[in-house]
N, C-alpha and C positions, 0 to 999 in steps of 0.2 A: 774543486767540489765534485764530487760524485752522486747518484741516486740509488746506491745501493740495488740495482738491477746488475747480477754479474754476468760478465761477458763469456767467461769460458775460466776452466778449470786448466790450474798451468801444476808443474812440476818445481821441487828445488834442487837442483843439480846439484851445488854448490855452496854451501856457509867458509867462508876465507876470513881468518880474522887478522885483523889490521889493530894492534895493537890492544886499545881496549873496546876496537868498535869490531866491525863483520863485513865483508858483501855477502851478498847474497848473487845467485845467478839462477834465475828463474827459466824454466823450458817453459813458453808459452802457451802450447797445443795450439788451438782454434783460434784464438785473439789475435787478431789483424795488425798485426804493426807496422803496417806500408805507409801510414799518417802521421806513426812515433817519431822522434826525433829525440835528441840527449837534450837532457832539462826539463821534457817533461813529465805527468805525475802520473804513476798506475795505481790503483791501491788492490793491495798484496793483502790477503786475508783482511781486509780494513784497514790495512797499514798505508798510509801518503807515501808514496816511493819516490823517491826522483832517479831516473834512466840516468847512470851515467857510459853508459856501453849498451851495443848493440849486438846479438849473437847472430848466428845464422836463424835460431829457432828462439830467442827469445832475448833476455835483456839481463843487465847487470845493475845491481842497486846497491848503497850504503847503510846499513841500520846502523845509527850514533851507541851511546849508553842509554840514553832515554829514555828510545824507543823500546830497546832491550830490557829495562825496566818495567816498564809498562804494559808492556804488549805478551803474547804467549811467543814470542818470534824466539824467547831464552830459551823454549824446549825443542824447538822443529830440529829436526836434522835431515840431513840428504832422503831427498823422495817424498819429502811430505807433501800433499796435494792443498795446492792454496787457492780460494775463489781472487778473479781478476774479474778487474772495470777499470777500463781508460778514463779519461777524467771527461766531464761531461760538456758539451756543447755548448751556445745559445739555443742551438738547433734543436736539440737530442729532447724527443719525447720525456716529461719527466714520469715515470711511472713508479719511482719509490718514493722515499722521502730524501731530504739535504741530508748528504752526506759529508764531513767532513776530511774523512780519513784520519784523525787524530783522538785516536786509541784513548779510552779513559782510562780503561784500568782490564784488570781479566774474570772472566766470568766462568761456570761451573757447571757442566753439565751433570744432573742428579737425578735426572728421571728419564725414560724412554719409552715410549707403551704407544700402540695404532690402536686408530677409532677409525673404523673402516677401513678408507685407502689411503689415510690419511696419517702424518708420524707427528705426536706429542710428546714434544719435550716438556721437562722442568729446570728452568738454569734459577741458582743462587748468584747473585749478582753483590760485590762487595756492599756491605754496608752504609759507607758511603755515595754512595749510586744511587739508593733503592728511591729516594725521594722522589728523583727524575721520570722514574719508570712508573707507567700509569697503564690502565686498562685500557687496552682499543688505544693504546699511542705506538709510537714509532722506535724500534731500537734497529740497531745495526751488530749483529752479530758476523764475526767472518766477513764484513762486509756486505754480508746480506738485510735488505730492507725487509724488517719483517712487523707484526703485527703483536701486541702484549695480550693474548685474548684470558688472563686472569693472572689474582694478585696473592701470595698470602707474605707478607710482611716484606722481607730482601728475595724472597721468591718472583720469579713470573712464566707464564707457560706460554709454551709459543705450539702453535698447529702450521704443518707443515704437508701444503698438498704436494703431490706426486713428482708433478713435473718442477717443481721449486727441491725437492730431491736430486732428482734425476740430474738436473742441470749445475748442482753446486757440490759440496763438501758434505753437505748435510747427510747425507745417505750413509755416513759414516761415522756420525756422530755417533758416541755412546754414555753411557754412567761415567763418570769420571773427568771425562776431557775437557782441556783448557779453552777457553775461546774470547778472544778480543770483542770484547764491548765498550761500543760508541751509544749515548744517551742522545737525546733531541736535542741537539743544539740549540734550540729555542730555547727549551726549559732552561738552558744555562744560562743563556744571555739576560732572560726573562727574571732569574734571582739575581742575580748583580745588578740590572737595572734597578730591582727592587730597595737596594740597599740603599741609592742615592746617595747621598755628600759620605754617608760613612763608608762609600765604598773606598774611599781615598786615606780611610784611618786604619792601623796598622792591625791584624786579625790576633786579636787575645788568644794567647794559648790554655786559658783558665775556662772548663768547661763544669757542667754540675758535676759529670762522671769526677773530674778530676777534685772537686771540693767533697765530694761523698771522700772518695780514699783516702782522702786526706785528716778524712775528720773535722772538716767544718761542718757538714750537712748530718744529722741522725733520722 
């Protein structure tokens, strides 16, 4: 688990691909890894990493297909700047929200404009998603904990002070760019819960969209 507070801003040296999968090898910068050890978890723009190498200046990881599916990790290439967080304590202040590191899908930067000192974005977030994401709740963008301060339908806007700039990837956000979005893992757990005994019955693939096209619905 992580809280989406990042630690430092690392580099990617290295994408190697191993058949249908990748390593990756990350230049660390600033993030302390005198406590790392192989096996445990960094999360890599929001990605759950597991260390299986250790460099002089930073560490080596595996991305599956699924990941690479899922995540924007399909487009990075060598140099691309990724926020880092070690994975979090008993101890460790929590000052974002539960993070899991387990990518939902990729999100869409579409707006960029300061109000004041401050940088607002607008990410389209898939379709699928948009349920999850509520006003004044919690997403994880790039692994950053951030705040939803408005809605307009798969839309949500995030405001971005200075020094949450300064310290991550965000400064370099613009129109267009892909970015891994993690929803409230509560809200997840919180509808399945909701389903009860049917969540144990097998999910229909017959939706209204799919009886409209069809021509059962006019």
């Amino acid at each position: 688990m992580f809280t989406g507070i990042i630690e430092a801003v690392g580099t990617i040296t290295a994408l190697t691909p191993k058949g249908k999968d990748i390593s990756v090898t990350v230049d660390s910068g600033k993030l302390d890894l005198s406590d790392v050890k192989l096996g445990d978890s960094i999360a890599t723009n929001g990605v759950c990493l597991t260390v299986v190498a250790l460099t002089g200046s930073g560490y080596v990881a595996d991305l599956s297909l699924e990941t690479l599916k899922r995540t924007a990790f399909v487009n990075y290439r060598t140099g691309q700047k990724v926020n880092l967080e070690k994975a979090m304590l008993p101890t460790t202040r929590f000052g974002g929200h539960m993070v899991s590191g387990h990518v939902d899908d990729v999100a869409e930067v579409i707006e960029r404009t300061h109000t004041g000192r401050a940088i607002e974005f607008w990410l389209k977030a898939p379709a699928h998603l948009a349920k999850y994401i509520s006003e004044k709740g919690s997403v994880a963008v790039d692994g950053i904990s951030l705040t939803v301060n408005a809605i307009r339908g798969d839309e949500f806007k995030l405001t971005i002070v200075p020094h949450t700039a300064s310290e991550t990837t965000m400064e370099a956000f613009a129109a267009g760019r892909k970015v891994n979005l993690e929803v409230d893992v509560i809200a997840r757990y919180l509808e399945r819960l909701m389903l009860g005994e049917k969540a144990a019955e097998p999910k229909s693939e017959v939706s209204m969209d799919l009886l409209a096209r069809s021509g059962f619905l006019r």
